[in-house]
C-alpha positions, 0 to 999 in steps of 0.5 A: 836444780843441780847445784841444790842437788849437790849442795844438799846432799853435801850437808846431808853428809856432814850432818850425818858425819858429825850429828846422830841423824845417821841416814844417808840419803841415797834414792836417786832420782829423789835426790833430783826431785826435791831440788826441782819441787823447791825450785818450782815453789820459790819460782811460783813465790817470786824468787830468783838467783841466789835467793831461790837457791839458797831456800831450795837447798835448805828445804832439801837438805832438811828434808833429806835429813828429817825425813828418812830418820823420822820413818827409820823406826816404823821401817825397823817395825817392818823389818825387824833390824834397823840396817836401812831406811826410807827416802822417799815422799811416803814419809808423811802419809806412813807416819800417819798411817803407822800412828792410825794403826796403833790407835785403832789396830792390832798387829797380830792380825797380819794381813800376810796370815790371811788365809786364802783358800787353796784355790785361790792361793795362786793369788799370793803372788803379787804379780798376780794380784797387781795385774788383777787389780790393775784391770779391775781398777781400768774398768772402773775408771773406764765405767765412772766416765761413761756413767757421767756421759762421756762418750765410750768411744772418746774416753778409749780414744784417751787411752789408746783407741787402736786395739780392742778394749779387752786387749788392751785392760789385759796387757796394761795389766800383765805389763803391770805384773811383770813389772813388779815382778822386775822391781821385787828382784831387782829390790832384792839384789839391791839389799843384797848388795847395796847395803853391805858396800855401804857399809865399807864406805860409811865405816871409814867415811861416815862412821855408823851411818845406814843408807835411805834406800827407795820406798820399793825395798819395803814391799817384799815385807808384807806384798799381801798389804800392798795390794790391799792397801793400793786398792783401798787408796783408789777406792777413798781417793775416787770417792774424795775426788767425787765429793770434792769437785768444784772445791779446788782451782784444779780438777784432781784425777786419780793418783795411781802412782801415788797410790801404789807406791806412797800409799802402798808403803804407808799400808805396809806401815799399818800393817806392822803397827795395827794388822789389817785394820791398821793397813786398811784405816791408813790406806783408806785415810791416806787415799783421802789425804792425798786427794786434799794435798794436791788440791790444796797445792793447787794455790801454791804451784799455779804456774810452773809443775801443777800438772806434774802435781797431779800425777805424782803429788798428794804426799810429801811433794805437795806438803813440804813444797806448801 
């Protein structure tokens, strides 16, 4: 995985030098994952040694180039100026989502300009937001198992079975809102500083070249998007999740994960293409989406990260490592 890691970043450079896809790729702890999704795929296809390398580290390094230049330009429709982009394995389900709400959308209906009464305009902060819909999306969960005959006590034994069931759905979802909180500063500090630096070293090393930065440095562009986009995701993958069972060689389980951050991404996309309906239909579509791409994955990655798949799958891991 090292060796990919580093021969692939290597040619991403270069191409970026020498060719007019200028993005670098710059997510860390992407830079490390792709190498281990294609090491899984060629080890479950058969392949050791030179031939295993040589094929992770073409599908990364193409990756790592395709991928941020295929999203730069609904990533300037975000934004408005085009002084990074996306690396990161949204790309594939806010492409979708940002053609979605061209077809069916109308950007001047922002979900930014909703309007929320005065009362409740304390739920503008997506802190807020996030935490509530944390807890709503624990009780639900917690509900749909004990409708289909779990025993309440054995499903909060999975979760935690110490503490009361009001504590802890209360602090998982504070926990949740102070780390937005985190990340949204720590995301602003990092386009603060990140990008001017980068420019200094692209100028005299890679001339013209723009980072790829990780998918979090979007969010503060439309928060209100996120979390409705979040939570449409949970709502159409658990209805998926339902209708599907039985169809694939694994059990699915809800995504969170992916549905935060892939499909959070890919709703701020629909937004900026289609308004609300564009950042509802593509969250919506994106969620079932996701469902079928870990499923379907299933088939390939049978022996080595499956399990992995399903908690961080359903977008560009499970597509590209096919």
């Amino acid at each position: 995985i090292g060796i990919v890691m580093i021969v692939a970043f290597a040619i991403n450079l270069l191409v970026a030098r020498f060719t007019r896809w200028k993005s670098v790729f710059l997510t860390g702890h992407m830079l490390y994952w792709f190498p281990y999704v294609f090491i899984a795929a060629g080890v479950d296809a058969g392949l050791t040694g030179g031939k295993l390398i040589i094929l992770a580290a073409v599908f990364t390094a193409v990756y790592m180039v395709v991928s941020p230049n295929l999203i730069r330009p609904i990533v300037k429709a975000v934004t408005g100026d085009d002084s990074f982009t996306i690396a990161h394995p949204t790309t594939s389900l806010s492409v979708i989502s940002g053609l979605l709400g061209k077809v069916v959308g109308n950007k001047d209906h922002s979900t930014e300009d909703l309007k929320i009464p005065a009362s409740l305009g304390f739920l503008r902060e997506i802190s807020i937001t996030g935490s509530f819909a944390i807890a709503v999306t624990y009780i639900v969960m917690y509900g749909l198992l004990v409708a289909n005959g779990y025993d309440p006590a054995q499903v909060w034994g999975y979760a935690d079975g110490t503490t009361g069931i009001f504590t802890y759905i209360f602090t998982h979802a504070i926990y949740f809102g102070v780390g937005i909180t985190i990340m949204l500063q720590g995301v602003r500090m990092l386009i603060a500083e990140i990008v001017p630096a980068f420019k200094g070293i692209a100028d005299k090393f890679v001339p013209n070249a723009i980072p790829a930065l990780d998918v979090p440095v979007i969010f503060p562009y439309a928060p209100n998007a996120l979390v409705i986009g979040f939570l449409v995701a949970m709502v159409s993958s658990i209805i998926t999740i339902l209708l599907t069972a039985g169809m694939f060689p694994t059990v699915v389980i809800p995504l969170v994960s992916t549905c935060f951050f892939e499909i959070g991404c890919a709703a701020i996309v629909g937004n900026a293409t289609g308004g609300i309906r564009g950042c509802v239909i593509g969250a919506a579509v994106s969620g079932i989406i996701m469902v079928f791409l870990v499923g379907f994955g299933a088939y390939f990655f049978n022996n080595t990260i499956q399990q992995w798949m399903l908690v961080y799958g359903g977008q560009d891991f499970s597509l590209w490592g096919m």
